[in-house]
Every structure is written in C-alpha cells, then in structure tokens.
C-alpha positions in Angstrom: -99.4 -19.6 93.7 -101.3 -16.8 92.4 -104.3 -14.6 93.1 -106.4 -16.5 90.9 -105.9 -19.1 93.4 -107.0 -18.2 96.6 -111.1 -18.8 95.6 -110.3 -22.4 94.5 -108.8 -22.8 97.6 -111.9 -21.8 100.4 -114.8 -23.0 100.8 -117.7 -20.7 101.7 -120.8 -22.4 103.1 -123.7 -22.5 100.9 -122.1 -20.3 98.7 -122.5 -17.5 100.4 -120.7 -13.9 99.3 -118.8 -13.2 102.2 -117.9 -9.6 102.7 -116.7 -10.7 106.7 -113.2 -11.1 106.3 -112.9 -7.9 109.1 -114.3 -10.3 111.1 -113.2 -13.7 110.8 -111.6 -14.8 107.3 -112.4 -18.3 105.4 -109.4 -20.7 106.0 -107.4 -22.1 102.4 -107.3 -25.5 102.3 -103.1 -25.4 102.6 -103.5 -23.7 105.9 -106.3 -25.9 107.0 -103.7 -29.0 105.9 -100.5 -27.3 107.4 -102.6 -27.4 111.0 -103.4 -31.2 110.4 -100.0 -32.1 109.1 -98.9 -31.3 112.8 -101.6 -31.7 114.9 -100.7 -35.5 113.4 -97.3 -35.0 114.1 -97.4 -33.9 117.9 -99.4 -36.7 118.6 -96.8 -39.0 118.3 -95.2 -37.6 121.2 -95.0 -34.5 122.0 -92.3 -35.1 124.6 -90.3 -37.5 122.0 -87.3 -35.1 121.0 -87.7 -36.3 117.4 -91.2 -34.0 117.4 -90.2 -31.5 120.1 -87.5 -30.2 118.4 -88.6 -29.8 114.5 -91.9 -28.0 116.5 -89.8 -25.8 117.9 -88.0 -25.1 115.3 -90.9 -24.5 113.1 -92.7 -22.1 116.0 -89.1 -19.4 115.1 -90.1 -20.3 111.7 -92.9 -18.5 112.1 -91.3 -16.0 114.4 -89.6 -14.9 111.4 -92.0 -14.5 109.2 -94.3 -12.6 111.0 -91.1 -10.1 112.1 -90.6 -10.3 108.4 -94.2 -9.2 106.8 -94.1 -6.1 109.3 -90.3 -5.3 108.8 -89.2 -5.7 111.9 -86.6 -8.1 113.9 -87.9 -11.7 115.0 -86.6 -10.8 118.8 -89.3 -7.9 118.5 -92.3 -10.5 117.5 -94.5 -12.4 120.3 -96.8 -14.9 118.8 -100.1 -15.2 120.4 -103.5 -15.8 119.9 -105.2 -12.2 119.3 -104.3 -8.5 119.1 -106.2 -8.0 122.4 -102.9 -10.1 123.9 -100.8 -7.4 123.0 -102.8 -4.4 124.2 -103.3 -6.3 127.7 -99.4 -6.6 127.6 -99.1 -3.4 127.2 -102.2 -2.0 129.6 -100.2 -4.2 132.0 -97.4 -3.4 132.0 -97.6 -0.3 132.5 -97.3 1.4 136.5 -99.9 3.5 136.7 -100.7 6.2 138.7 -104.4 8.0 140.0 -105.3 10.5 137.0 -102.3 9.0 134.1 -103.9 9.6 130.4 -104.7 7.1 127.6 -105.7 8.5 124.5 -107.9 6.4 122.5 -110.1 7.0 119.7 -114.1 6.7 119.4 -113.9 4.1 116.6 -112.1 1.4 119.1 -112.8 -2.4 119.3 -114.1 -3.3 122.6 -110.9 -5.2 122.7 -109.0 -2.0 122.4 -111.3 -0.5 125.2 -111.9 -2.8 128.0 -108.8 -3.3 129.4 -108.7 0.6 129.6 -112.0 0.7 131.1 -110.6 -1.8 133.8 -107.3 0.6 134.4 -109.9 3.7 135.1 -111.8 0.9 137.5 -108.6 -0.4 139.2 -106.1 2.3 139.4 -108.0 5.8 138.5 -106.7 6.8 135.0 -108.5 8.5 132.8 -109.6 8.4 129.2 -110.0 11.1 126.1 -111.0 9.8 122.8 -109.9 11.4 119.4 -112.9 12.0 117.2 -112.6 9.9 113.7 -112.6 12.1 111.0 -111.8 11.6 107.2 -110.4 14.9 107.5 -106.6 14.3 108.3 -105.7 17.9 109.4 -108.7 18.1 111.9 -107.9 14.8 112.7 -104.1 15.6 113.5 -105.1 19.4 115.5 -107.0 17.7 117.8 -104.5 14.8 118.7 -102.1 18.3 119.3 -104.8 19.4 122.1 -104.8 16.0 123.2 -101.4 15.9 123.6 -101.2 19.1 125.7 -103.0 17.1 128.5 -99.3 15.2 128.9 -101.3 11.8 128.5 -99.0 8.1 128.9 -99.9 6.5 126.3 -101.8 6.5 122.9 -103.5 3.5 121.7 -105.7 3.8 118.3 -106.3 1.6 115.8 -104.2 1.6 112.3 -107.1 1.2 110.3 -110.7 2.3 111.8 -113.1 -1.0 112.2 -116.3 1.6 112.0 -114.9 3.5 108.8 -112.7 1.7 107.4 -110.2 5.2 107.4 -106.4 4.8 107.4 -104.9 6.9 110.3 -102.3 8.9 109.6 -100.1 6.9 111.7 -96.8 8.3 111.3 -97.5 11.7 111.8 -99.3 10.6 115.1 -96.0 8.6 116.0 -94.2 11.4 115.3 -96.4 14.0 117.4 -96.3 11.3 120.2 -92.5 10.9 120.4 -92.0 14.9 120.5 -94.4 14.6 123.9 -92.7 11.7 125.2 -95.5 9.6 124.7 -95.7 6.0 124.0 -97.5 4.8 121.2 -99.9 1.6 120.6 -101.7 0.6 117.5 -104.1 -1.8 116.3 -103.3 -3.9 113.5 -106.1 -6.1 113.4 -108.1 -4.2 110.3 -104.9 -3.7 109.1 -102.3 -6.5 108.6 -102.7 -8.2 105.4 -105.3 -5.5 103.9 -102.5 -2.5 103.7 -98.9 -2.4 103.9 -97.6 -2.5 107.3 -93.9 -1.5 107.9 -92.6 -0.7 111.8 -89.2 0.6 110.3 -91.6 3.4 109.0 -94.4 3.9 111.2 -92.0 4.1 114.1 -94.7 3.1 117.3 -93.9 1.7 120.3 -95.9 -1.5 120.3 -97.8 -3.0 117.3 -100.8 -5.4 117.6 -102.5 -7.7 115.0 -104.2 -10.8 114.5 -103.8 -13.9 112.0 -107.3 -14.5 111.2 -108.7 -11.8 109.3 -106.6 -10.8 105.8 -104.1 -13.4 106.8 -106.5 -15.7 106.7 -104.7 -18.5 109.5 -106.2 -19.9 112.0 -108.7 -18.6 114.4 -106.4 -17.9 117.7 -103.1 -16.6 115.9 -101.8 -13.4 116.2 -98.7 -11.3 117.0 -97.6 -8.1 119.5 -94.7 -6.5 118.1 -92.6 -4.6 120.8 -89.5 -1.9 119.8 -86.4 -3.0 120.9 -85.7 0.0 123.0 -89.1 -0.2 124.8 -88.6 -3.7 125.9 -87.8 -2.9 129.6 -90.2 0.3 129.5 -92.8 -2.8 130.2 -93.0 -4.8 133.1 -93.5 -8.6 132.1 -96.3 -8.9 134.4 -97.8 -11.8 132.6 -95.3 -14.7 132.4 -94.7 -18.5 132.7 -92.8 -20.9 131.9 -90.7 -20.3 128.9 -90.5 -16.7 129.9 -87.5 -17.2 131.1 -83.8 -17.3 130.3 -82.6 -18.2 133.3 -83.9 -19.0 137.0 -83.2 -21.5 139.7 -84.9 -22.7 142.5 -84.2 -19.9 145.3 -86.0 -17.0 143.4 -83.5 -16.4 140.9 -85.3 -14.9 137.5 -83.8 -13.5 134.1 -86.2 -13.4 131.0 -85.6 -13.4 127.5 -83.9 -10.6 126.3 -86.8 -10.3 123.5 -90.6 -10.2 123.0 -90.7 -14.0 123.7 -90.3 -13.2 127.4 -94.2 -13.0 127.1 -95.2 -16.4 125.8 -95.2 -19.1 128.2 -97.5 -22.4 129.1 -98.3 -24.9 126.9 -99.9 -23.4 123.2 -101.5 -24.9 120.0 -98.5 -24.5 117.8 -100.6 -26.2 115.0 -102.5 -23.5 114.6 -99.2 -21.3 114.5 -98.0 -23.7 112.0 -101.1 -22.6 109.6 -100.3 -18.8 110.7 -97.1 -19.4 109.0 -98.5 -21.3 106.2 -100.8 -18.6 105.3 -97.8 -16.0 105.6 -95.9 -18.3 103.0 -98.9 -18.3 101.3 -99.3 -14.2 100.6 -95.2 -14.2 100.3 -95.3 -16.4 96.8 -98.2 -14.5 95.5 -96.5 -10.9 96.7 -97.7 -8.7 98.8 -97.9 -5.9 96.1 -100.2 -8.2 94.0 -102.2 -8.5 97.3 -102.7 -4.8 97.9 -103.5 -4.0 94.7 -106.4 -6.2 94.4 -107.8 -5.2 97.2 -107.1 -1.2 96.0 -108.7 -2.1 92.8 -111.9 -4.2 94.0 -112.7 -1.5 96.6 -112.1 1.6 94.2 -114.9 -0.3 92.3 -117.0 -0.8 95.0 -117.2 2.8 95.9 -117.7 3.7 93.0 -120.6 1.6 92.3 -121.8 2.3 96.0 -122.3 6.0 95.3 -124.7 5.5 92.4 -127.5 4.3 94.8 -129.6 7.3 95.8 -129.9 8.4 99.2 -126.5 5.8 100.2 -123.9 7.6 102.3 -120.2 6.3 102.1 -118.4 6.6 105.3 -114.8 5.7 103.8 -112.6 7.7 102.1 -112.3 7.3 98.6 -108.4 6.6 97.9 -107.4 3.1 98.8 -104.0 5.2 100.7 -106.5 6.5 102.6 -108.6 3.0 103.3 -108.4 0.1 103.4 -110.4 -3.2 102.6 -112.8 -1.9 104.4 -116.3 -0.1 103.1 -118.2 1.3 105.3 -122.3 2.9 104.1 -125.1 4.0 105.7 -128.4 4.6 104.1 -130.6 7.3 106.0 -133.6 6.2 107.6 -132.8 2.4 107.6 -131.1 0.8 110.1 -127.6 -1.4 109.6 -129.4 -4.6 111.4 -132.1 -4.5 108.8 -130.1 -4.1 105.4 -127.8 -7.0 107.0 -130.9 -9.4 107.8 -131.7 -8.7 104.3 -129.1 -9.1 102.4 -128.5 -12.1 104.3 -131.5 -13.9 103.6 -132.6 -12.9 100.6 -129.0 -12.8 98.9 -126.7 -14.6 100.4 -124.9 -11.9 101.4 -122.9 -11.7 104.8 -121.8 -7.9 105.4 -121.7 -7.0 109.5 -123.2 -4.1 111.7 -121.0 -2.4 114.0 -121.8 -2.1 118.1 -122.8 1.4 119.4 -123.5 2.0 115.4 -127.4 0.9 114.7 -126.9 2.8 111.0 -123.6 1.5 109.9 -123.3 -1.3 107.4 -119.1 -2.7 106.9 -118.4 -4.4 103.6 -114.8 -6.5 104.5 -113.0 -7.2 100.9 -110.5 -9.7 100.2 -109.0 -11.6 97.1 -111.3 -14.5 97.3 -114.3 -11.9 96.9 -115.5 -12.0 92.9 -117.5 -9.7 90.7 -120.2 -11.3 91.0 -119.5 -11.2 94.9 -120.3 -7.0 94.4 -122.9 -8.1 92.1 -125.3 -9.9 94.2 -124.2 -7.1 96.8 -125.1 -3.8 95.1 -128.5 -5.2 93.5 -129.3 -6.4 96.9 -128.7 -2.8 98.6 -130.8 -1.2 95.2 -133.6 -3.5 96.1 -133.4 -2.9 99.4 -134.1 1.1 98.7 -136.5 1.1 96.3 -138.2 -1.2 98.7 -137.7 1.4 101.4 -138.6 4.7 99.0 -141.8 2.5 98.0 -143.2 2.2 101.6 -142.5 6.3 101.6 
C-alpha cells in the first residue's frame, strides 16, 4: 500500500474537502471490512472456543501494535475506547489530598479538563494552567514557576488542539522528573500526525485515541502506562478480566500490566479495525506518513499568509506543529468563516470552544491539492467580502 492509496480508499460524503480529521477521521474501506470480517465472525458464537480464542488472540495482536507504533512494551498498552479513559485512570487513581496541584494547560480538551474540574469538586485540589505560547523558552520559564508550587501531577496535551503547537515535551518530562512530579500527556492531536516515541519522551502515562490520524474506528484508543508507575496508580476502575487471580472469599491479584484496567465485555471488532488501520500506516511507513503531512502543511501556511489581514496561530516548522493549522482573521468570527466555507464550498474546517475567532484546518494524506484549493479561494472570498462591507 502506498500514500497514493489512502483517497481511493474513503469515501467523503458529497464530496466534501474535509479538513476534520482532529476531530473524527474518514474510515478506509480495509478498516471498515476488517470490523465486518469479525463482527461476522463473533456472531457465530462468541462462547464457541473456535471464535473465542482466534479473538483473543487477535485483541494482543493489536496490543502489540499499538505498544509497537509508540515504542513501548505491549504489557505497558491498555486498549480502550478514548484518550479521555486514560486521563480518568489516571485522575483516579490517584489519592488525593485537600489543596494537591494539577498543572494543566489553557489549550486543554474538555476531556482533559473535566475530570480535574470534578477532583477540585470532590476532594479540594487545585488547578494552574500553563499559558500556550509558540515561544518555547517562555513557555518552558513558566512551567519552572509552576513547578515551584510542588504540584502532583502534570497533564497537557502533546500537540495543542487550539494551535496546533508541538509542546516541548521532553524538556517538560524532564523538568517534571527533577520535581518529582508525574507526568500525563495527550496524544489525541498527536498519534499518527507526528512521531510519537515513549522511550524518548520519557512521561509517566501516555493517552491517545484511534480515530483521528489513525483513522480506526470511532471508540478505539489506547493509555499507555510506564512500567515502573504501574503500582503508583490505584486500579480503582476494574472488572472482570482485571484480574490475574481471585477466588471467592475476597482474594484479588491483577495483571501485572496495563491490562489490569480493561474488563467487561468490549467491541473487539472495532479493535480489530484499530489494528487494521495500524497495519495499514506500518506498510506505507510512518516516515512517508509524516512527511506528507510536513509537506502539505508547509504549503498551506505558506499559502495562508498571503491573504491580507489572516493571522496564523501555528508555528511555521512542521517540528514545531503538527497537522494541525490553526488562523484567525480579525474582525470575523470562526463560526462564520466555518458556515461559509461550509455551504458555499464544501469545505468542513471546525471552530474551537471558548475560542469564537479561531478557525482549525486538520490535514491528513487523503487531503488533495485541490482540497487547499477550494480552501484558500474560499477564505480570499470570504475577505474581500468582509473588506467590501468596510
């Protein structure tokens, strides 16, 4: 399979240019087949040991491919449904105490919020946030302040949803670990737009979803834990299949690895077409990937800044960024320039919550020039329209 590929393979409604991938990502037709191929298959028995067991098998199938896209060891993988899973794992298992410190950033997901705003509800912690800048060393000398507060935990996205910035992750990591502090990141903007490697970035806990630039299934994700920090979390969400041994009388050992916290009864279809679209992205190489995506949004920018009055929010270097362009043009706000582009040229960009100015532009391999075409004459019309009413 090649790059080339992945277009013939989607199907976009109405042909529509779909810069949403941040969001939710069109599904291939092999990943769409790979979830039928065993939905059929279960439901010849589920229970028969001629299915049970191949589904089984296939589920550490795609145990080890996920460990192996973000370098890291299949017992450190949980598959899930969504990186919000993995930040409730960790919000959870955590024992809190009155006035305890989470560091987040201002550019979070409400997924990557909530379950913080529910700690300082339920047990009285309390929150900073880290103001997103483009300018790394800023960035960096106000995580040190931060820091001096002795906070428990930092939890901030890998790639910013609202600005499509690349955090300096490692640095942060390595700041963290001098504190003692545990680290958390997002993967969700991340995984499958940039190169993600936990031997390098060195956090505590890693969290990312399947259905935006890995294009599976809706509902597929993954919480990567460290090896050493396994005990530092209380399992306080577990089932059956949690365990590695119990008996009737109270009697309770879990897995010695991140699969302690998957338990009940799960669409493994779905995680079948997780691990098809992995397989997918592994024949065409993930350094084909990332330099698409590098070379379509260096373009973008590019062509982005020639429109008068437009202000791009994302840095220009792809190490930097990500897939992810984010613009604002003074004066008119995101919902607007989305409605129109939208209607009048078939254009599907998003607008970010708490942001009314902010237009995100989510690029993938499927996206075409004549994707950015219909795009960048749509945002031109839509200022000249603008400076004409002025």
């Amino acid at each position: 399979m090649e790059l080339a590929d992945i277009r013939n393979l989607i199907s976009i409604s109405d042909g529509y240019a779909y810069f949403q991938t941040g969001g939710f990502s069109p599904k291939p037709q092999p990943v769409i087949d790979e979830v039928v191929r065993w939905l059929r298959f279960q439901a010849q028995g589920p229970a028969l040991q001629q299915i049970f067991n191949p589904t089984a098998e296939m589920l550490e199938t795609v145990r080890a491919q996920v460990a192996a896209a973000v370098h890291a060891s299949p017992d450190e993988i949980m598959l899930n449904e969504n990186t919000t899973v993995g930040i409730n794992i960790v919000a959870s298992g955590i024992t809190w105490q009155p006035g305890d410190i989470v560091i987040l950033s201002d550019h979070e997901h409400p997924g990557n919020r909530i379950p913080w705003y529910n700690l300082v509800q339920r047990f009285g912690i309390q929150l900073r946030f880290l103001s997103m800048t483009n300018d790394e060393e800023m960035l960096l000398v106000e995580l040190d302040t931060l820091l001096a507060e002795k906070p428990r935990l930092i939890a901030v996205s890998h790639v910013s949803r609202r600005s499509g910035l690349r955090l300096p992750v490692q640095a942060i990591v390595e700041r963290a670990h001098t504190h003692s502090v545990l680290v958390l990141l997002d993967g969700a903007q991340s995984f499958g737009a940039i190169p993600v490697n936990m031997q390098e970035i060195g956090c505590d806990f890693y969290t990312f979803s399947g259905h935006k630039y890995i294009m599976g299934p809706q509902a597929t994700g993954g919480f990567f834990i460290r090896k050493d920090r396994l005990n530092d979390l209380a399992a306080s969400w577990v089932g059956s299949h949690s365990q590695k041994e119990m008996d009737m009388h109270g009697k309770l050992v879990l897995h010695e690895s991140a699969r302690r916290f998957e338990f009940g009864t799960r669409n493994l279809a779905d995680q079948a077409g997780f691990g098809r679209a992995l397989q997918m992205w592994e024949e065409i190489g993930w350094s084909n990937v990332f330099a698409w995506i590098k070379t379509y949004t260096d373009q973008l920018k590019q062509a982005l800044l020639t429109i008068p009055g437009l202000v791009l929010e994302t840095p220009l270097p792809y190490s930097k960024s990500s897939g992810t362009v984010v613009f604002h043009i003074p004066d008119l706000p995101a919902e607007h320039i989305a409605h129109q582009l939208y209607e009048e040229d078939r254009v599907l960009v998003s607008t970010l919550e708490f942001n009314p100015r902010s237009i995100r532009i989510s690029a993938h391999v499927f996206n075409t020039s004549e994707d950015a075409e219909r795009l960048l004459t749509g945002i031109q019309r839509i200022v000249q329209q603008q400076g004409a009413k002025l």
